[in-house]
N, C-alpha and C positions, 0 to 999 in steps of 0.2 A: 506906462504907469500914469502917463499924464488923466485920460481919458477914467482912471480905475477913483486916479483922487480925485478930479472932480464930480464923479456920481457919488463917492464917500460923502465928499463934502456937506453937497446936498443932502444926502440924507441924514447925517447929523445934523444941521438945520432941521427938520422935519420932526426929526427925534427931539431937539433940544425946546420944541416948540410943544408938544406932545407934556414934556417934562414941566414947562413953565405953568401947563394948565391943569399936572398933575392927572394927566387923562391918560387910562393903558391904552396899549398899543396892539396888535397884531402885526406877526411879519408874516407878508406875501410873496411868496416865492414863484407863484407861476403852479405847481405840481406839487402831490405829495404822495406819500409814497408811504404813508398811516394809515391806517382803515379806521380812526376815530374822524368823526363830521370835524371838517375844517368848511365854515362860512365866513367870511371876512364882510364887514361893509367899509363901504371906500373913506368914507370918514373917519375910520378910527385903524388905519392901516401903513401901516412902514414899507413901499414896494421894493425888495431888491431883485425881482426876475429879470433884471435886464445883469445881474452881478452876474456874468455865464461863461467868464471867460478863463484859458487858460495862460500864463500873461506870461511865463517863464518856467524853460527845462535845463538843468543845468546839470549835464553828463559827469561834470566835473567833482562835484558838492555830493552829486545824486540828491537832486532837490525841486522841487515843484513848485514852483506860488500860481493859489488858483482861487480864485475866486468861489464862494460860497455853493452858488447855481451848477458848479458846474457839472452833468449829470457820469457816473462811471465810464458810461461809454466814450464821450467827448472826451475825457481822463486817460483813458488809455488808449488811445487814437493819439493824444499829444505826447504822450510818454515813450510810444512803442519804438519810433524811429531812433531814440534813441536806444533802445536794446533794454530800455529800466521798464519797470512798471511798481504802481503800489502795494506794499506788501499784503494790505487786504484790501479787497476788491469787493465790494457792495455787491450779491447776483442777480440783481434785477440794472438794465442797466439807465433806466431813470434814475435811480437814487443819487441824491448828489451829496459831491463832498461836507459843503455845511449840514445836512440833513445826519449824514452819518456821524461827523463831529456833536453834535446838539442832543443829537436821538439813539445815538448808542446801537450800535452795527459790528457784528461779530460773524463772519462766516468761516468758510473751510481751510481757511490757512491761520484762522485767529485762536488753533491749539498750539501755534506757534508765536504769534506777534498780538495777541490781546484783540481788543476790540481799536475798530478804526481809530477811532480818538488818538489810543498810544501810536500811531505814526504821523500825528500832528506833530509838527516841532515847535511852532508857535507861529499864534494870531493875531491878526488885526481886529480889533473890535470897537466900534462904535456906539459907548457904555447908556446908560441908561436917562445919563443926565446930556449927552448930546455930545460928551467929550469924546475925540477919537484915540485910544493908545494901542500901544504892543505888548503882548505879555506871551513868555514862554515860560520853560521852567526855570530862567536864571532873573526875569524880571515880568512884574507883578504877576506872580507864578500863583496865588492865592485863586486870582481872578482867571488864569490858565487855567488850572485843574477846574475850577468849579464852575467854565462856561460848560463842559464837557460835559452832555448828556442831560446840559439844563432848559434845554427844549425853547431855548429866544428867551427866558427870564429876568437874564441880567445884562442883555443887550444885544445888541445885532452884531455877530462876526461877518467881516465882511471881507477877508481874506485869510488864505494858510498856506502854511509852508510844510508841505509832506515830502516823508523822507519815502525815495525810492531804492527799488533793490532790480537787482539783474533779472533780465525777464531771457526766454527762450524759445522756442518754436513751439514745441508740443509740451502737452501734460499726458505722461505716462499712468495711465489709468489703471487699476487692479481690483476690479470685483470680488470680494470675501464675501461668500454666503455664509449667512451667520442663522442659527434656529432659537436662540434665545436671548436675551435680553443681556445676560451675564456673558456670553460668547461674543456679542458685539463689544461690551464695555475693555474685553479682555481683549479683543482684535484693537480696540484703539489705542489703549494703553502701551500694546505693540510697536504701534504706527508712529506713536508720538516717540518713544526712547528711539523707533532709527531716523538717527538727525538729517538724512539724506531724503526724506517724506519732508515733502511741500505742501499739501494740500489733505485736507481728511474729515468727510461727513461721511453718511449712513439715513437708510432710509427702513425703515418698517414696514412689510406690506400688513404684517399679521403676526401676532405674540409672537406665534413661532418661524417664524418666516421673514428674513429682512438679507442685507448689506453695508459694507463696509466697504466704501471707497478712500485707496492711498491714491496719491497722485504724487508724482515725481517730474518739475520739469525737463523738458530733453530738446537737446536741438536735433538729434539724428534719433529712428526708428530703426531697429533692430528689425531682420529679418523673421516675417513670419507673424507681426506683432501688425494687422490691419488700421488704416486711418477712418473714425469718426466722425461724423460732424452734429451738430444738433440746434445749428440758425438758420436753416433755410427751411420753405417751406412745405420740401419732399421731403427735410430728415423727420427721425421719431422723435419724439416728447422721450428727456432724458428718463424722467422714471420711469417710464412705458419701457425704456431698452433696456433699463439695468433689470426688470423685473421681468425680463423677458430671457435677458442672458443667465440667470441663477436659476430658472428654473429649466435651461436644458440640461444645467450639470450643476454639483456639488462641489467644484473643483473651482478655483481664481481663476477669472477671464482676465487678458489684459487688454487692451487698447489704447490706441495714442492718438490724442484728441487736440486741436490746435488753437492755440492758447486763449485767443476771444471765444471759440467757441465755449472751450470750458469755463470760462467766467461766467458764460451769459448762458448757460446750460439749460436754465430752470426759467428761464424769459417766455418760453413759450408753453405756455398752460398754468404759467405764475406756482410751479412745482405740480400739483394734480389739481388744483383749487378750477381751472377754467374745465376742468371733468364735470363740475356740479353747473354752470351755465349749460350746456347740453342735456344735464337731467332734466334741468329749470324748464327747459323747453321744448321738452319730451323730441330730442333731436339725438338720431342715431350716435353713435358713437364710433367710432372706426379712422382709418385712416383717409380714405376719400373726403372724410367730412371735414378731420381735423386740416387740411391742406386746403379745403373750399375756405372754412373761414378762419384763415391762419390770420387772416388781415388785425381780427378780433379778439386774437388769443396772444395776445404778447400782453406785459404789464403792462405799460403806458395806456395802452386802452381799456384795460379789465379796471385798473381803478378808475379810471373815468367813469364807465359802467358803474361801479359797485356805487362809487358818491353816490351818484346820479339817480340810482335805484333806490337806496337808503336799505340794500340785502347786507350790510354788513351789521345789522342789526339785529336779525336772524340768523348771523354764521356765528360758530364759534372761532374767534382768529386770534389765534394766542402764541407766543411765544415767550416758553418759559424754562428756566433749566435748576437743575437740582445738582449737588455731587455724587461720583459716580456712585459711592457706596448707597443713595438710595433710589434710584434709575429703576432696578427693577420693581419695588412696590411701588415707584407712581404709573409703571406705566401698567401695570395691576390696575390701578385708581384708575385712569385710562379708558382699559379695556373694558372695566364695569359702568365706568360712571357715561362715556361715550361712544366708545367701540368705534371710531371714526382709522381709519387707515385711508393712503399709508401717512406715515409720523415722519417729521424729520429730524435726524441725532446730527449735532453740530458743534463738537467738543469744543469749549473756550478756555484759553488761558486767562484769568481774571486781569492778570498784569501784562503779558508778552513780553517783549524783549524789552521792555523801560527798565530803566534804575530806579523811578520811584514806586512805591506799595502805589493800590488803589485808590484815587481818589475823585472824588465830584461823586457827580449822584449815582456812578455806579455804582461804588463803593459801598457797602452797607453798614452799619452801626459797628463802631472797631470790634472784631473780634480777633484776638488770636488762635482760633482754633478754626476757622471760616478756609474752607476745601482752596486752593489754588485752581484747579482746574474744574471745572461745573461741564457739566450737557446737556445742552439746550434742545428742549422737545417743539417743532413748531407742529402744534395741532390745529387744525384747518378744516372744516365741516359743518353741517345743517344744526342746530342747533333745537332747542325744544321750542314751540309753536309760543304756549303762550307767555306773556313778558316777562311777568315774576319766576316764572322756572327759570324759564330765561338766567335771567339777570343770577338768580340762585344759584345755577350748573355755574355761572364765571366764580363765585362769589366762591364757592366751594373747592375752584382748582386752584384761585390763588392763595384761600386758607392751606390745601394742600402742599402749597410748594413750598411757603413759609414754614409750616409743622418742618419739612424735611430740610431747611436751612438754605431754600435756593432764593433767586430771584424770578421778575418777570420782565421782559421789556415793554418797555411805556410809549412804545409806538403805537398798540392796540388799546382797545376800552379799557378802562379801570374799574372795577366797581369795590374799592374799598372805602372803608368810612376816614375821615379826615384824622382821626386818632389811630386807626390799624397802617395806614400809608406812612406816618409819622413816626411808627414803630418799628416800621422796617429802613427808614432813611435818616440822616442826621440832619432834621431840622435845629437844631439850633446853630451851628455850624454855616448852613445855608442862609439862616434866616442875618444872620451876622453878616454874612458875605453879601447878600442883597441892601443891608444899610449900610455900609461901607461904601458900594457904587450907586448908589440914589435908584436902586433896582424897585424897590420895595412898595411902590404905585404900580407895579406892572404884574398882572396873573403870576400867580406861584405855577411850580411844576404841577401840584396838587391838583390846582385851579382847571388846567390844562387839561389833564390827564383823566380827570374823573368823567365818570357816567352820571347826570343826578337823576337818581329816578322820581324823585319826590318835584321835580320841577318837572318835568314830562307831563304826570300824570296829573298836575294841576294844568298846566297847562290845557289838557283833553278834556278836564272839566271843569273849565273857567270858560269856552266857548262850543257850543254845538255845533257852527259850522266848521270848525277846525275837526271836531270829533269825529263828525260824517267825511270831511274832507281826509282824514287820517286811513279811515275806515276804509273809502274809496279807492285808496292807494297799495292798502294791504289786501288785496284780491288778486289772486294768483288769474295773467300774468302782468297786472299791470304796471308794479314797479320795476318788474324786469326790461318790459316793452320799455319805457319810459327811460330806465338806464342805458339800452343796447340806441337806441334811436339818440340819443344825446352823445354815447362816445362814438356814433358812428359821423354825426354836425361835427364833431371836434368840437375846439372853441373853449371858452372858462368853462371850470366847474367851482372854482372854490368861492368866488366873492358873490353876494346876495345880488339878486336885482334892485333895482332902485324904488320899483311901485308896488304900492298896497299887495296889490293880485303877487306878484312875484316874491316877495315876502309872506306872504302867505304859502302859495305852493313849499317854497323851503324847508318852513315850521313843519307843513305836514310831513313833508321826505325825514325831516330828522323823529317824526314823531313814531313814524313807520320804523 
């Protein structure tokens, strides 16, 4: 702990010095794991990428203290020997625990246990004004709930105490082919009341055509019932096998898959998303190929790629969930408005196993009539060419998802107006809680999260070599070449260069 409080230290100095000039901050983590432009410049940045460590497992408590950085993977590598693991588990396994605490992470066992956040028990946070405290939910519990999903705005957490749960050898896998939209939501609803179901997403290949995967952990395999794997660079890409196994038969496959594999299932091809880098680059598709450049296709390197290329400005990357009862007309909306497959269904408990209701910025404007369990569609795909449709197609799924009483996750672009963003979350509530802790100099979530198109496009024309230079970059394949060549260096992607030339290159990647 020694070595944990003196980089604290430090960096509440930094911070409190930030605070005295009234100047906002950026926190640099090393990695992100958002598909919105993250540029940091060194002068105006809080570094905790070296916060990476796991410092304490405590078999007894069933309890973790782990520092902010520190990524899934490394998490359950620390956890595992002791037989625990965390109840939800980020499935990329860059994602790190502050990341998912800040930015709001809900995967396949979170129709059980909420989103990551609720297995926080409580943080360390190094507030806005430079001060360092503890808050959980029995003290400054105000300030708990509303770091939660507030994306660095009220301060730098810089440690947590996650509760763990009993981990096992395998995950008992069960393929449900499902042919419609209502058959899957009726398969999960299933899945959830048998309390003995650990784990449970679903993928869409096509309206009519999808699955529904239960998962059961197990330490012994049943005869008859074959072992999976899907992190090396001979196995298949998970949705490739599951969409392979439903269409030899109509009947539930099972399979028993071992337990990091199945965390980290979707790690390679980032779920089907590194499918469309092979179209990018008119490169066959198959399995010899995917195994040639398996190197390329994990997350860690695809978002280095995407920054780096500025194509997450042409994708559609969303992740957004509605209640069940209106699942089938959005994915109607969907089919019409993008026709992009496959989709992925990733039923959330709003709350999970907490004692307390919703709260921080997941939580939305109090409603007592607001669904307890929502499901989340991530849709993923080539988006319309030019910007304003662009920008339109998002503009119109998030009006959609609101019309149907769900949310969106704000890890992806925002493109709402500062009055429709404000009507789905409780600013005043927030805005209270940021002048309370001297937050209130430092970017809102708002701030963070938006897209501005109106700054973009002056920008392109307030200089003509920026324009040509923009221009330059969106010629197919150049920001592709430019992103694959940069996560192939490794090295930063998030903080600007220092000179003129490289400050500029930047401007144009985000203008593209």
């Amino acid at each position: 702990m020694e070595r944990h409080d003196a980089a604290v230290s430090l960096l509440a100095s930094q911070v409190r010095q930030f605070y005295e000039r009234k100047t906002p901050f950026r926190i640099y983590h090393g990695s992100t794991n958002s598909t919105r432009e993250y540029q940091h410049l060194p002068d105006n940045m809080v570094d905790t990428s070296k916060l990476s460590n796991v410092l304490s497992v405590d078999s007894r408590s069933r309890m973790a203290l782990v520092e902010p950085n520190v990524p899934m993977d490394k998490l359950v590598e620390a956890t595992l020997p002791f037989r625990l693991i965390p109840p939800v588990i980020m499935e990329f396994p860059g994602i790190t625990a502050g990341g998912g605490f800040a930015g709001t992470s809900g995967e396949s066992s979170s129709f059980r246990h909420g989103f990551f956040e609720r297995t926080v028990k409580s943080i360390e946070m190094v507030l806005a004004n430079g001060e360092i405290i503890k808050a959980s939910s029995t003290e400054n519990s105000d300030i708990f709930y509303g770091a939660a999903s507030s994306f660095g705005t009220l301060g730098v957490t810089t440690l947590l105490e996650i509760q763990l749960i009993d981990a096992m050898s395998f995950v008992e896998l069960t393929y449900y082919p499902v042919s419609t939209v209502q058959a899957a939501v009726q398969k999960i609803e299933e899945a959830t009341a048998d309390l003995s179901n650990d784990y449970l997403d679903g993928i869409l290949f096509a309206k009519d055509r999808g699955v529904i995967c239960v998962g059961r952990m197990k330490d012994t395999i049943e005869r008859g019932i074959r072992v999976q794997r899907f992190t090396r660079s001979t196995d298949p890409w998970f949705y490739l096998h599951a969409k392979k196994l439903i269409a030899k038969s109509n009947e539930p496959v099972t399979e028993a898959i071992p337990l990091v594999d199945y965390f980290f299932r979707y790690d390679r091809g980032g779920f089907w998303v590194g499918a469309y880098a092979f179209r990018y680059f008119l490169t066959p598709f198959n399995r010899v190929t995917r195994w040639a450049l398996d190197t390329y296709m994990h997350t860690r390197v695809m978002y280095h790629a995407l920054h780096k290329s500025g194509l997450a400005k042409s994708y559609i990357l969303q992740d957004v969930a509605v209640p069940y009862e209106g699942a089938a007309e959005f994915v109607d909306y969907l089919d019409e408005s993008f026709g992009h497959y496959p989709i992925w269904l990733c039923p959330l408990h709003r709350t999970g196993k907490s004692e307390s209701s919703a709260r921080g910025l997941t939580a939305l404007k109090e409603d007592p009539n607001a669904a307890t369990m929502i499901l989340n569609f991530g849709v993923w795909g080539p988006g319309p060419t030019k910007r304003r449709t662009f920008v339109s197609a998002n503009r119109n799924m998030e009006q959609k998802v609101h019309e149907l009483k769900g949310q969106k996750c704000l890890y992806a672009h925002a493109y709402y107006t500062e009055d429709e963003f404000w009507d789905i979350y409780d600013r005043k509530e927030y805005d209270a809680l940021r002048a309370k802790y001297d937050a209130s100099y430092l970017p809102s979530v708002y701030d963070k999260v938006k897209v501005d198109i109106v700054a973009e496009e002056r920008a392109a024309n307030e200089s003509l070599i920026t324009w040509l230079l923009a221009t330059f970059w969106s010629i197919w394949p150049l920001g592709g070449l430019y992103g694959f060549f940069h996560a192939a260096l490794g090295g930063d992607y998030l903080i600007r260069r220092g000179t003129k030339c490289g400050l500029l290159m930047n401007k144009c990647q985000t203008l593209y």
